[in-house]
C-alpha positions in Angstrom: 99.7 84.2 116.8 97.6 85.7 119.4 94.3 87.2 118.3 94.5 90.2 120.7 96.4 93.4 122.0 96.5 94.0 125.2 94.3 91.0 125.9 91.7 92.8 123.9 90.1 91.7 120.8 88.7 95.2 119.6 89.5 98.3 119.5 87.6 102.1 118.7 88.2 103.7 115.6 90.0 106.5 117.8 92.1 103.6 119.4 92.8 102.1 115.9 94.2 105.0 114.7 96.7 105.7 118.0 97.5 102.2 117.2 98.5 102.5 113.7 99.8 106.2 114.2 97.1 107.2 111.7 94.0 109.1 111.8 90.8 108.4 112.2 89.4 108.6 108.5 92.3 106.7 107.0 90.7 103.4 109.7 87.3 104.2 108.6 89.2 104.5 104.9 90.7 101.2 105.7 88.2 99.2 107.4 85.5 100.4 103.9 88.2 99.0 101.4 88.6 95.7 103.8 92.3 96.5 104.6 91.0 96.2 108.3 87.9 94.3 109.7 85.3 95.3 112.0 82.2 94.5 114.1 79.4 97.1 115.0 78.2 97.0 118.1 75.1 98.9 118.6 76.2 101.8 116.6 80.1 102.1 117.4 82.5 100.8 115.2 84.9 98.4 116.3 88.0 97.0 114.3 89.6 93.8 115.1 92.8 93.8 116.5 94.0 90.6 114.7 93.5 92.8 111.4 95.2 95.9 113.2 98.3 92.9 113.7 98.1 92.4 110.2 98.6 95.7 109.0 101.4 96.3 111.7 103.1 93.5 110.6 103.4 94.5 106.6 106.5 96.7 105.7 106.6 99.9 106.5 106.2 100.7 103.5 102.8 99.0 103.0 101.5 101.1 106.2 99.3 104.1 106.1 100.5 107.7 106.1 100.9 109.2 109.5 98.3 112.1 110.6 
């Protein structure tokens, strides 16, 4: 599987959440409870897109509320 979306390997918290049709404090929600890793760099936040792939790939079910 490829690591990356886009050809990118991170992605903003505002990014994560387009992604996953979600808002922002269900990532930062999801990234403190480990459903979804991250990196900080400087200050910002960044969550990995292999864990964003991860979560888009469980059942819809599984997959967080929409805004």
């Amino acid at each position: 599987m490829d690591n990356t979306i886009d050809g990118r390997a991170l992605f903003s918290v505002p990014e994560a959440a387009s992604l996953l049709s979600c808002g922002q404090s269900t990532i930062r929600r999801m990234e403190r409870d480990g459903r979804l890793r991250s990196v900080l760099i400087g200050a910002d936040l960044r969550i990995t897109a292999i864990s964003i792939l991860e979560i888009l790939q469980q059942p819809e079910t599984d997959q967080p509320a929409t805004k």
